[in-house]
GUBAKOL-139677 format. One line per field, with one value per residue (C-alpha): residue number from 1; x, y, z. Coordinates in Angstrom, 1 decimal. Example, Ala and Ser with C-alpha at 12.3 -4.5 7.8 and 13.67 -1.06 7.14 Angstrom:
<pts>
zator	[1;2]
xx	[12.3;13.7]
yy	[-4.5;-1.1]
zz	[7.8;7.1]
</pts>
This chain:
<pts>
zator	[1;2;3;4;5;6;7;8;9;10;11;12;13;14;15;16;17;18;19;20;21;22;23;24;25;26;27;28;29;30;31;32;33;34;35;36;37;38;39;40;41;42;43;44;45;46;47;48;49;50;51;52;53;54;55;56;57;58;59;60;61;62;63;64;65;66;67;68;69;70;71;72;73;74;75;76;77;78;79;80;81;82;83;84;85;86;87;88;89;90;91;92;93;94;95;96;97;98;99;100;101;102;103;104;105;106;107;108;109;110;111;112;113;114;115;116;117;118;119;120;121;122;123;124;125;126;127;128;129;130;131;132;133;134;135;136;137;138;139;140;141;142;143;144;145;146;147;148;149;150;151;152;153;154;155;156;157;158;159;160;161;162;163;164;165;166;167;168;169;170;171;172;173;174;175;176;177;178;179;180;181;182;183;184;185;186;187;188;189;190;191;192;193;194;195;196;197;198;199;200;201;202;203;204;205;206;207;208;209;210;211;212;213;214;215;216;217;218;219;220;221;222;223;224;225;226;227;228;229;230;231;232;233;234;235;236;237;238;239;240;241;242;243;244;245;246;247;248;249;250;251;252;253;254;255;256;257;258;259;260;261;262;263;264;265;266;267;268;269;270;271;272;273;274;275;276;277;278;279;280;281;282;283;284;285;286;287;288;289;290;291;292;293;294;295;296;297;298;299;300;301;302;303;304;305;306;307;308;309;310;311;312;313;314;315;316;317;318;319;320;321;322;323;324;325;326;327;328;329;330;331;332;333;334;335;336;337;338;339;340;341;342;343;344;345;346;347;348;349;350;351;352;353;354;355;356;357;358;359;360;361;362;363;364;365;366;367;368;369;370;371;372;373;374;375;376;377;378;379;380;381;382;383;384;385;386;387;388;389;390;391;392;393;394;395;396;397;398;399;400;401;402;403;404;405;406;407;408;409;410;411;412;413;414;415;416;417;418;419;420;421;422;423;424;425;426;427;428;429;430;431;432;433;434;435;436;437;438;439;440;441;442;443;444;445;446;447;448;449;450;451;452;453;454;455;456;457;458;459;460;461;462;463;464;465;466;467;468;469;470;471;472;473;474;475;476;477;478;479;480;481;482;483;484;485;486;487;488;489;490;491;492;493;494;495;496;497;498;499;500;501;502;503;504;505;506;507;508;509;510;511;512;513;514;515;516;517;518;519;520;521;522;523;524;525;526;527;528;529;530;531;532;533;534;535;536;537;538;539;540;541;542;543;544;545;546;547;548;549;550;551;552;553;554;555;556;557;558;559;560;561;562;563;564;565;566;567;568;569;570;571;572;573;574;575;576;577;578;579;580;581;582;583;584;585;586;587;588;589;590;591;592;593;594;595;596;597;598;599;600;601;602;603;604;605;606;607;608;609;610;611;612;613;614;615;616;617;618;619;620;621;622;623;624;625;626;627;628;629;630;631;632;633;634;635;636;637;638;639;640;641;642;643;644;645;646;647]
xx	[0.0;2.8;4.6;0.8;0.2;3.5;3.6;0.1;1.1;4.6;1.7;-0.3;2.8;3.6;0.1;0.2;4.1;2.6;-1.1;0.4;-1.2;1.0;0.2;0.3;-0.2;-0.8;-4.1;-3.9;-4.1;-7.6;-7.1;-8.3;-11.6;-13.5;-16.4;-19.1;-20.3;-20.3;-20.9;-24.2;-23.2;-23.7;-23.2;-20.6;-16.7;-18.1;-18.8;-14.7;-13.9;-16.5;-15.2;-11.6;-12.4;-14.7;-11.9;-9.3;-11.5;-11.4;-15.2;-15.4;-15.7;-12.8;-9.4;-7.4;-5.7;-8.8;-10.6;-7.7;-7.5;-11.0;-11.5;-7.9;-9.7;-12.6;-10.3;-8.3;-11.0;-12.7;-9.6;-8.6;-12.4;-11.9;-14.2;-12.2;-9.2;-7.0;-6.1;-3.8;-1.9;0.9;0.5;1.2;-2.0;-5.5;-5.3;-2.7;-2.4;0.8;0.9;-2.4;-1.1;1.9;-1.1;-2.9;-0.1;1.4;-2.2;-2.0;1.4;-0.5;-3.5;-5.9;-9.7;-13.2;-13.7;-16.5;-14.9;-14.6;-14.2;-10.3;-12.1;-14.8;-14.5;-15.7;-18.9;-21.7;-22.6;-26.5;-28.3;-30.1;-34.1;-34.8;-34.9;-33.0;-34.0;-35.6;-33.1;-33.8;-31.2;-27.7;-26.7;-24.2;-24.6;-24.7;-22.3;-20.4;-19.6;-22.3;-21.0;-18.3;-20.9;-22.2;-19.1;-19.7;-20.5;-24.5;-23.8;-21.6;-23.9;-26.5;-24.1;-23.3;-27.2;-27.0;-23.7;-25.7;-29.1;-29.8;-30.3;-27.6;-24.8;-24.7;-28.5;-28.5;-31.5;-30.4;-29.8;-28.7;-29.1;-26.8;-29.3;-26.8;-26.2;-24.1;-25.6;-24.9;-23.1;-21.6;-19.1;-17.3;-17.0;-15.9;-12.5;-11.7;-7.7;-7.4;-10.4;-11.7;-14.8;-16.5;-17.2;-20.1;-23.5;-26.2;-28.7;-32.2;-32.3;-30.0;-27.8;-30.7;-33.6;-35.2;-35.7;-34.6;-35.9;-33.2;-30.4;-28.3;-28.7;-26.3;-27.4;-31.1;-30.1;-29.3;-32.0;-34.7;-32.2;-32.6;-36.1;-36.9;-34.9;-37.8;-34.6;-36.6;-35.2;-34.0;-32.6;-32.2;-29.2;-27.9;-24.3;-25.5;-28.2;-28.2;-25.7;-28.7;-30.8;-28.3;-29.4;-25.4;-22.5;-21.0;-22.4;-23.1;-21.4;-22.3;-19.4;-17.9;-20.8;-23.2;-26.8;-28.4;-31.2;-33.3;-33.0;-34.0;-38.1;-36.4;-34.1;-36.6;-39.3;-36.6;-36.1;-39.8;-40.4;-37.5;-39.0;-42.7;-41.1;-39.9;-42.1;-44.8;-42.3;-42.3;-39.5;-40.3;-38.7;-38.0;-36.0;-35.0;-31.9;-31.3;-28.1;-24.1;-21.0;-23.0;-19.9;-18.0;-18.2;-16.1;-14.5;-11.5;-14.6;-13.0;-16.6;-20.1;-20.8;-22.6;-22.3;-25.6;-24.7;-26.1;-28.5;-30.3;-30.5;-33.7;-35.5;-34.6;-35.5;-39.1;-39.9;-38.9;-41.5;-44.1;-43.6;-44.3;-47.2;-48.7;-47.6;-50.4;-48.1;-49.3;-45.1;-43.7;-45.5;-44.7;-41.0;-39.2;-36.6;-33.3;-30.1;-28.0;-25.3;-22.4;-19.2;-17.3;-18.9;-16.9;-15.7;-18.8;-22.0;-21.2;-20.3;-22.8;-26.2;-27.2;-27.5;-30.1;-31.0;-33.6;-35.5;-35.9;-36.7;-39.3;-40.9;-41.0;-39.3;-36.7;-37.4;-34.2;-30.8;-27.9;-24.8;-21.3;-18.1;-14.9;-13.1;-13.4;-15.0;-14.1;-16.4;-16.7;-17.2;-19.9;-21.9;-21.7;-23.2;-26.1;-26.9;-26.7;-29.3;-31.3;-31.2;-32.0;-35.4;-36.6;-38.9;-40.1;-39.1;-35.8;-35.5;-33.7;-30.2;-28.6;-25.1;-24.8;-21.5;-17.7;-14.7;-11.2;-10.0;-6.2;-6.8;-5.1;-2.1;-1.6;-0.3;-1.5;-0.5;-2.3;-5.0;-8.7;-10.7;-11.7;-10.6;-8.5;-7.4;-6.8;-7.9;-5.1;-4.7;-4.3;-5.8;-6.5;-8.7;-7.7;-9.7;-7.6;-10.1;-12.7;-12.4;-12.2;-15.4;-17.1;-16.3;-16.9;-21.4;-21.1;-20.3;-23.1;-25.5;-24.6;-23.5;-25.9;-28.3;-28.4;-30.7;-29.2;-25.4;-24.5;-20.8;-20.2;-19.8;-20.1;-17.9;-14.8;-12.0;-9.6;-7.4;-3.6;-3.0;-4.4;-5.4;-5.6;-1.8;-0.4;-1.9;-1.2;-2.8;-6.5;-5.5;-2.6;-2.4;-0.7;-0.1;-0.1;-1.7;-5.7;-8.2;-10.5;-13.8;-15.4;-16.9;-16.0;-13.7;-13.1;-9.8;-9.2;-7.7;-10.7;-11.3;-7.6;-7.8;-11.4;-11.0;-14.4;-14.5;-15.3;-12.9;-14.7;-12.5;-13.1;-15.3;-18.0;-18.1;-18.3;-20.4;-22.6;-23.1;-25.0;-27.1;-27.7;-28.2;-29.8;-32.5;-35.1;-37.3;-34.8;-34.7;-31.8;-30.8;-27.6;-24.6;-22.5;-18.9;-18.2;-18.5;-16.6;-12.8;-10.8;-10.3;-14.2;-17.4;-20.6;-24.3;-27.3;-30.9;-34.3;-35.2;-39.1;-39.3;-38.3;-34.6;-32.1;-28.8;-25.2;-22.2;-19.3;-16.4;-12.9;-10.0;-7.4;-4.8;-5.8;-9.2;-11.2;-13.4;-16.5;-19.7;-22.9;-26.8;-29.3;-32.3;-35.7;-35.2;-35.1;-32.4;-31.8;-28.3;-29.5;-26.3;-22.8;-21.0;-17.7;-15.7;-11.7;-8.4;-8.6;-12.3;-14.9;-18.4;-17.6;-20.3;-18.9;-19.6;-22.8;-21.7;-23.9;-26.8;-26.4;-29.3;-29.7;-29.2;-25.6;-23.5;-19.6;-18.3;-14.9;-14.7;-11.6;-9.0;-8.9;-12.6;-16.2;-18.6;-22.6;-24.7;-28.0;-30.5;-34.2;-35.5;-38.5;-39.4;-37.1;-33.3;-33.9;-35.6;-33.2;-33.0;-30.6;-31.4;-30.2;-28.1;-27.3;-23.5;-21.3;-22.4;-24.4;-22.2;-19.6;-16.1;-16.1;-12.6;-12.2;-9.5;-7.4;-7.9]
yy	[0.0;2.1;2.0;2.5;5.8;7.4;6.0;8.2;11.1;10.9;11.2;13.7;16.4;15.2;16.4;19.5;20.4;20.4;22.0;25.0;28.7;31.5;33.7;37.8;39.9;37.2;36.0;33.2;34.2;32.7;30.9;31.6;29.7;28.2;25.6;25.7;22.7;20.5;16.5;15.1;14.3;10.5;10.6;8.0;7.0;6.9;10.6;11.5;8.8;10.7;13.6;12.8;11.6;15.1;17.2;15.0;16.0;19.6;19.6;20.2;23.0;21.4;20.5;17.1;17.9;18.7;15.3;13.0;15.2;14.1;10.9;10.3;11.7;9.5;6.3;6.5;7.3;3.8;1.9;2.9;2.2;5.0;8.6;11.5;10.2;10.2;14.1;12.2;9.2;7.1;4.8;2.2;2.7;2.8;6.3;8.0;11.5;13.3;11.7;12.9;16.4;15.9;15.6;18.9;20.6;19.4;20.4;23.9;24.2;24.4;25.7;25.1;26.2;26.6;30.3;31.4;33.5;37.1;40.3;41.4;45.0;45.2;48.6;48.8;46.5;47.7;45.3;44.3;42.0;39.4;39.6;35.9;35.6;33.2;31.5;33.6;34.0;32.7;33.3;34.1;32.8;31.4;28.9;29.6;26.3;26.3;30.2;30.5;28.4;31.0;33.9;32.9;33.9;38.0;41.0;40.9;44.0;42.8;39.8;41.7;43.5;40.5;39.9;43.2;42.7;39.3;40.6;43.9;46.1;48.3;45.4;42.1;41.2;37.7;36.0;32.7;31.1;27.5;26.4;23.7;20.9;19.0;15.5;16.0;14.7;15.2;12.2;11.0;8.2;9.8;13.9;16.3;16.9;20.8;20.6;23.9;25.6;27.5;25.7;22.7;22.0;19.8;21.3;20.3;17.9;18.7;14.7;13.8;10.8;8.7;9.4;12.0;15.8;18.9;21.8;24.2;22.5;24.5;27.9;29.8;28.3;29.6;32.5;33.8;31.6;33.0;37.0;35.3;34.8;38.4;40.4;38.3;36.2;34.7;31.4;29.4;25.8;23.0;20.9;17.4;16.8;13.3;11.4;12.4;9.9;9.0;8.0;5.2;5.4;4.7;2.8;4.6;3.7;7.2;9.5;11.9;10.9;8.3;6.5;5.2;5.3;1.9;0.9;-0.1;3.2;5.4;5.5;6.5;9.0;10.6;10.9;12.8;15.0;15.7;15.8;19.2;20.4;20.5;21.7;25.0;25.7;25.6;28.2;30.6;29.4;29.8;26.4;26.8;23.7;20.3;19.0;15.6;14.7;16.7;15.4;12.0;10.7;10.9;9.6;12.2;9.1;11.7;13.5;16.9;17.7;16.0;13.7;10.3;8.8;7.7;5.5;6.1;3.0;4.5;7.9;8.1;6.1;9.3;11.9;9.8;8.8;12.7;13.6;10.9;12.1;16.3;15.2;14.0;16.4;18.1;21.1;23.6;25.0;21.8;20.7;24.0;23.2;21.7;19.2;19.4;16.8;15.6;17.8;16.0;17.3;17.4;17.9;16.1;12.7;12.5;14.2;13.4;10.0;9.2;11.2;8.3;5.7;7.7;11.2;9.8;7.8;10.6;13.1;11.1;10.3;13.7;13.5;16.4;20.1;21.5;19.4;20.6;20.4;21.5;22.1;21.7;20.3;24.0;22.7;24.3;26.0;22.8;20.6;22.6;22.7;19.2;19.5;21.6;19.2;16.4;17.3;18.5;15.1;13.4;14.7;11.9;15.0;16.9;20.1;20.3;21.1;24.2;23.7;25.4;25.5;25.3;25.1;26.1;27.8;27.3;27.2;28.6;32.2;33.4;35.4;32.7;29.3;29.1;31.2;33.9;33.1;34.5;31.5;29.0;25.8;22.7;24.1;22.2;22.8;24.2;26.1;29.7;33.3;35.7;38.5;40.5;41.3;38.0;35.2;37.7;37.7;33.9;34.1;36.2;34.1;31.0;33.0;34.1;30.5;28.8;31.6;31.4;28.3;25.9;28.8;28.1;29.8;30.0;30.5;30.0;30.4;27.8;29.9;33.6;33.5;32.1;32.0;30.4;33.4;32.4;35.4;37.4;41.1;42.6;41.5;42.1;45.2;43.5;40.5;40.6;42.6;40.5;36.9;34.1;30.9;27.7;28.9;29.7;28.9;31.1;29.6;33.0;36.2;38.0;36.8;37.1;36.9;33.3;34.1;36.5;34.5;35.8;39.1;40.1;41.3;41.3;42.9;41.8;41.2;41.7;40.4;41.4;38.9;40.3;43.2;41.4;39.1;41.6;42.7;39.9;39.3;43.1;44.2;40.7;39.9;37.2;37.3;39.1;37.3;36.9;37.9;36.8;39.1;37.6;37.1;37.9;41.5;41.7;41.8;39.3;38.3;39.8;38.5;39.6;39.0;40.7;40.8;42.8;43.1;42.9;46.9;46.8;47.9;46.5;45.2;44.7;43.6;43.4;41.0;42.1;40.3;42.1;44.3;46.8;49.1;48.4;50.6;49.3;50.5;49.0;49.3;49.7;48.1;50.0;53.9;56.5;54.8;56.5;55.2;54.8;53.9;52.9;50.6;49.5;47.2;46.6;46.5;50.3;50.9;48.3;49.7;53.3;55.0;56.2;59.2;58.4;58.4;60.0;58.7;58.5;59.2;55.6;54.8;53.9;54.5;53.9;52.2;51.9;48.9;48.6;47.1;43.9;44.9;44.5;47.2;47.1;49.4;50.1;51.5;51.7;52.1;54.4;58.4;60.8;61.2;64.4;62.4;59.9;59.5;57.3;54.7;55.0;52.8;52.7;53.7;51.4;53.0;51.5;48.7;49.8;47.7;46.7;46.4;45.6;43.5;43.8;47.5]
zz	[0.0;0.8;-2.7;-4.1;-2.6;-2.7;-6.8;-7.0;-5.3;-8.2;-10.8;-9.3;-9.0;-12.6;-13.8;-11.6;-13.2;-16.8;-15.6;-14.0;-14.9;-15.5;-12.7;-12.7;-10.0;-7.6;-9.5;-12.2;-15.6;-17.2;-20.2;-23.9;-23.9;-21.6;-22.7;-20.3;-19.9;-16.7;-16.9;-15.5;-12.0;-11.4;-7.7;-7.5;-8.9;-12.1;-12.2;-11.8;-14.7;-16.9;-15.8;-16.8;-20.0;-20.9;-19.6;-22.4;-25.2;-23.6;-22.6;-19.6;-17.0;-14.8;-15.1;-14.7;-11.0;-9.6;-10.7;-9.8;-6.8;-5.5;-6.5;-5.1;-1.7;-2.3;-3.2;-0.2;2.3;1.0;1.0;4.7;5.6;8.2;8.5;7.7;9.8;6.7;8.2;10.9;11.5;9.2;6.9;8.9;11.0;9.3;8.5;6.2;7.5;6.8;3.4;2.8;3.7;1.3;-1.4;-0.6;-0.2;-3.8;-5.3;-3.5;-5.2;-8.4;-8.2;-10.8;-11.5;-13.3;-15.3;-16.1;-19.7;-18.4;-20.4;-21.2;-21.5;-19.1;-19.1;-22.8;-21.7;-19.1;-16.4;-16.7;-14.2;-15.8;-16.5;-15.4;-10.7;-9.5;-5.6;-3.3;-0.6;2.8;5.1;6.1;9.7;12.1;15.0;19.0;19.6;22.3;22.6;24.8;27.5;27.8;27.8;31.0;32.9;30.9;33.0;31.7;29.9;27.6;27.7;26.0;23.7;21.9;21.2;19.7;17.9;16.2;15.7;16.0;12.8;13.6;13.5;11.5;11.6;11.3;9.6;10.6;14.0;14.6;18.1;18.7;20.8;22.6;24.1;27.3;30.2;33.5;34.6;31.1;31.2;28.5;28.6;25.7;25.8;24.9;24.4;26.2;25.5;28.6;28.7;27.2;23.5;25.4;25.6;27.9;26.8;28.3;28.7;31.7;31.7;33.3;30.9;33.0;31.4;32.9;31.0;32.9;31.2;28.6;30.1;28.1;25.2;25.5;26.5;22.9;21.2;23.2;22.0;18.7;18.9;20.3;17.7;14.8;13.5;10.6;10.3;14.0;13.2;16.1;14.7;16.7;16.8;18.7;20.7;24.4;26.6;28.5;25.3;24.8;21.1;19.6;20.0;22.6;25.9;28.3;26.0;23.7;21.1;19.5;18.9;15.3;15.8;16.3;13.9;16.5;18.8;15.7;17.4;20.3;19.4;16.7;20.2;21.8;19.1;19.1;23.0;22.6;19.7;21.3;24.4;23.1;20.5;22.9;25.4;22.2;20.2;16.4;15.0;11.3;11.0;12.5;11.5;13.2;12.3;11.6;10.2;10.1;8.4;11.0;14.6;16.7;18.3;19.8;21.8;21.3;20.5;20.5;17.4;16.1;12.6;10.7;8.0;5.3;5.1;7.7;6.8;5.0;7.7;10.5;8.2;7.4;11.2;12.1;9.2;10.5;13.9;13.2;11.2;14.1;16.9;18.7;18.5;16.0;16.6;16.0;13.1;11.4;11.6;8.4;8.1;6.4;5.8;5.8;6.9;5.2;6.1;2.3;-1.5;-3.9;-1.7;0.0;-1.0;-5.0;-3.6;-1.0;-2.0;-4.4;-1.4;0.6;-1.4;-3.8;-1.5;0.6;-2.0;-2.9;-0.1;0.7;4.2;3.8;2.7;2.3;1.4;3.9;3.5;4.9;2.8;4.3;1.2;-0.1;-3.6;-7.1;-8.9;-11.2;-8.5;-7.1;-10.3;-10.1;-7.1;-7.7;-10.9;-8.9;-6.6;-8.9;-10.8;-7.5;-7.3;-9.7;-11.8;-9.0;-7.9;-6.9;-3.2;-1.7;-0.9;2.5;2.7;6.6;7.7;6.9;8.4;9.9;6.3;5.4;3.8;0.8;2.7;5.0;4.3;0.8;-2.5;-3.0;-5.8;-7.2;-6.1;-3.8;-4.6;-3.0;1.1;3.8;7.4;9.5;12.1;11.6;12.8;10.1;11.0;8.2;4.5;3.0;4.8;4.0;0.5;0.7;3.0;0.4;-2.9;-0.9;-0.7;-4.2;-5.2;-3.5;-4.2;-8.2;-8.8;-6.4;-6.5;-2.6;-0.2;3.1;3.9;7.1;9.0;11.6;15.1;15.4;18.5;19.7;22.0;19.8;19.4;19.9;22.3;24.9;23.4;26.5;27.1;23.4;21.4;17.7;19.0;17.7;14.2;13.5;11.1;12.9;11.2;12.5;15.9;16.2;13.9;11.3;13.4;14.1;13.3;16.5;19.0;22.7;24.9;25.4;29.3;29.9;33.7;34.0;32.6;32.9;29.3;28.3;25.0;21.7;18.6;15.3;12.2;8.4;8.0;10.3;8.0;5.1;6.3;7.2;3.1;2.9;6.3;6.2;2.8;1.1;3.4;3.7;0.9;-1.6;-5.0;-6.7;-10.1;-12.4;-12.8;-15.8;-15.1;-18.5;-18.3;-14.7;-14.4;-13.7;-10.1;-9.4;-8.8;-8.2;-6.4;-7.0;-5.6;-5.0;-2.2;-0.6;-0.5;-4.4;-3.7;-4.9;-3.7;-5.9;-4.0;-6.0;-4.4;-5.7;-4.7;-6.8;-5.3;-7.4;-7.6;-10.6;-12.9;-13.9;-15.9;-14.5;-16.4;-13.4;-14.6;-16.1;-15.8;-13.5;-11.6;-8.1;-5.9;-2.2;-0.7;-1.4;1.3;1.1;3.1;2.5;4.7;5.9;6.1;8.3;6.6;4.9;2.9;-0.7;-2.5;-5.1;-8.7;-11.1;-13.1;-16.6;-19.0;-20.4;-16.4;-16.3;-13.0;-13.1;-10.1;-8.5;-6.7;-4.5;-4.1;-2.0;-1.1;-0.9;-2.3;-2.6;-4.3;-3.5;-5.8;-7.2;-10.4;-9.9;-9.5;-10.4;-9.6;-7.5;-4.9;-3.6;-0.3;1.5;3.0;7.2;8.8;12.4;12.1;14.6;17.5;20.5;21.4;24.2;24.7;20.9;18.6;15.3;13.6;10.9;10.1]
</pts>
């Protein structure tokens, strides 16, 4: 096995040698012609050798590294039999860590992509939003795991702060909320193990270890649901990591890791997920979704947080007991709530690979309404088309059902560990802090992917709040605004000092991707459709989202990722185009307004979008120009003890 791999991994840096782009100005020059057309996904091995063979005859929106690359991923994983353990260990073991690092790193070496053709000139071209809507746009959110438990030691004050800082108008605004319904119980054989967090990754289960329910359980946790619910969040999600230790639904006996869910305690743990859901829905919670199973490829046997695997056998049959079950709730709140799934961890060597054994079945049996689905193996732009085609081709001639996108982070950003390129593509996890506009921009191509290219409804960072900072910022004054690699991890929005029952440092740490997360949970709200931007008309190195919003304004946010500011022409739609706001986000300014540019007579605007930066336009196309008003905002002000990275 050993002269296996290591031969493959010889062919693989072969292929990337003679694939390598010319690169200017740290971005990838795009070649001369693109075709774009992606293979029919076929949701298994058989997919990558299609793929291969399209991409030979020059047919295919792809390339040769990135294929091998995935279904190396896919091979391997099989061959070891193990879940996602292939990121540690030797080759003599069961897992083939190091050597599986040696890979990623060799395909970062030469990175490789999807383009959509773009404009050499786009400043000869106007930019025109598309007449045909998109998907309706449902939600942009984060999730309340674990940070909570470290709230609970905040002054109140700041307590409260931090609701506003997530909810309120005047800050990000969230419009999605994932309360993480845990599985600790309170006397666990097996405990979470944090690995110097401050306090647990384990989060109370309102079932204790013995069977019985305690409704006080997880105090910090409902603390910011029940914020979230006040402040009208519009779409709250309960997501299970694992079956409570005292369900003894899994493998692992009295712990709330490490385990597979048994067949035959699937009634029992789909009652428990109802008995909660009834619980709080009938306390006021407005429960949008259920989603009864994360990661459900991978155990969590190390326990540094909660987790189960469902294999995928059984999938379908939780997601059409949980249906059965909310059909027949006496609970006008929990029969409202939907279902989604599965929450895999990875696109292209597990959702492209897996879907097929359980996706169908449940699509047609109706026992999901939204497909979830995480993506920590940073997918290209071909691989994620595949996606989206794939599940539209496993609704068997229905409608196709909304996809959520529902968890990333902790990804290397583009000045870190990794060249500097115009895309998302092949990373690894790794730890690293970067607070700066570099994971930001990754951050912000990483929404305009799933929003274009899966046509995605909800985007939704994993945590809004950590401690995993690699310093103390009351104790070094470059500490919060500074990149580290190799220590910290890229898991939050907003972070807080990590020795805060030391130093009483209380504040809050906002990086760049708070503000440029807030773009999109701000300016694209609930109920906005979508419309398509072309890429052929935008620079190189840019991309762009557009929508209308509910009140018939609309919404452009341009993401460029050049070093340099870029002039663009842009068509606003109908006549009598009026600018409401300009916002722009980049490494000197957090959320600047910009000076209007004038309306043309055939209701062209000419925008400067900056360098390494984020800018949205807001406009409407009705009544004359002389009456624009624009549109308030809140400033930053209201939120005392509040410091921003990376500026």
């Amino acid at each position: 096995m050993n002269a296996i791999f290591c031969l493959f991994l010889a062919v693989i840096r072969a292929v990337n040698t003679q694939t390598t782009l010319l690169v200017a100005n740290g971005l990838p020059s795009p070649p001369a012609s693109v075709v774009p057309f992606a293979p029919q996904p076929l949701g298994n091995a058989a997919l990558w050798q299609q793929a291969i063979a399209l991409d030979a005859a020059e047919n295919i929106t792809g390339n040769h590294v990135n294929q091998y690359f995935y279904s190396s991923v896919a091979w391997w994983q099989s061959l070891e039999n193990s879940s996602n353990s292939y990121l540690s260990g030797s080759l003599g073991s069961t897992d083939t860590g190091p050597y599986m690092s040696q890979l990623l790193q060799a395909i970062q070496n030469y990175p490789t992509r999807y383009d959509q053709e773009q404009a050499s000139d786009p400043n000869q071209i106007s930019i025109v939003i598309t007449q045909a809507p998109e998907q309706t746009i449902k939600s942009f959110g984060a999730s309340g795991a674990w940070w909570p438990n470290d709230l609970f030691y905040f002054p109140s004050e700041q307590q409260q702060n931090l609701s506003q800082l997530l909810f309120s108008k005047q800050w990000l605004c969230l419009s999605g909320y994932r309360y993480n319904m845990g599985a600790t119980g309170d006397h666990d054989n097996v405990t979470v193990r944090t690995g110097g967090v401050p306090v647990s990754r384990g989060v109370e289960s309102f079932m204790n270890t013995d069977g019985t329910y305690d409704w006080t359980r997880d105090g910090p946790g409902m603390y910011y649901l029940r914020a979230a619910e006040a402040a009208n969040v519009s779409s709250i999600t309960f997501f299970v990591n694992a079956a409570p230790s005292g369900l003894n639904a899994t493998t692992a006996f009295l712990a709330p890791c490490g385990g597979t869910l048994k067949t035959t305690e699937i009634q029992a743990f789909v009652k428990y997920i109802e008995t909660v859901l009834v619980y709080w829905a009938d306390q006021g919670i407005t429960i949008d979704y259920i989603s009864p199973m994360n990661e459900p490829d991978d155990s969590f046997s190390s326990c540094g947080q909660e987790g189960m695997a469902v294999p995928q056998s059984i999938r379908t049959a939780v997601f059409q007991q949980i249906r059965a079950a909310l059909i027949a709730s006496n609970s006008t709140g929990a029969k409202a709530a939907k279902i989604m799934g599965d929450e895999t961890s990875q696109i292209a060597s597990q959702a492209l690979m897996h879907y097929g054994n359980w996706l169908p079945e449940t699509l047609t049996g109706q026992y999901i309404d939204a497909v979830a689905v995480h993506m920590y193996d940073w997918p290209d732009d071909a691989t994620l088309l595949n996606y989206g085609q794939l599940v539209r081709n496993s609704s068997a001639g229905g409608s196709p059902p909304p996809v959520k996108m529902t968890e990333i982070s902790s990804f290397q950003s583009a000045s870190g560990m990794r060249s500097e390129w115009g895309w998302t593509g092949p990373s690894i996890m790794s730890a690293q802090y970067d607070p700066t506009m570099s994971s930001a921009l990754d951050l912000a191509r990483m929404i305009w992917q799933w929003l274009t290219l899966v046509n995605a409804e909800s985007f939704d960072w994993w945590t809004a709040v950590s401690t995993m900072i690699p310093c103390s910022p009351s104790t070094t004054t470059s500490c919060a605004t500074t990149i580290n690699n190799g220590n910290g991890w890229n898991d939050a929005l907003i972070y807080i000092d990590p020795d805060y029952q030391t130093t009483k440092d209380y504040n809050f740490y906002l990086t760049k991707r708070f503000w440029v997360f807030r773009h999109f949970t701000r300016l694209h709200r609930p109920g906005s459709v979508r419309y398509d931007i072309s890429n052929e008309v935008l620079p190189y190195g840019t991309v762009a989202v557009a929508s209308l919003g509910t009140n018939n304004v609309w919404q452009a946010t341009f993401i460029n990722r050049n070093s340099t500011a870029q002039i663009v022409t842009m068509n606003l739609p109908g006549t009598g185009g009026r600018i409401q706001r300009l916002i722009v986000t980049t490494d000197d300014v957090d959320w600047g307004n910009v000076e209007w540019p004038r309306v043309a007579s055939n209701n062209d605007i000419s925008l400067k979008l900056p360098g390494r930066g984020v800018l949205t336009v807001q406009f409407s196309v009705s009544g004359p120009l002389a009456e624009r008003q624009a549109v308030t905002d809140g400033g930053q002000s209201g939120v005392p003890s509040t410091s921003t990275a990376g500026t």
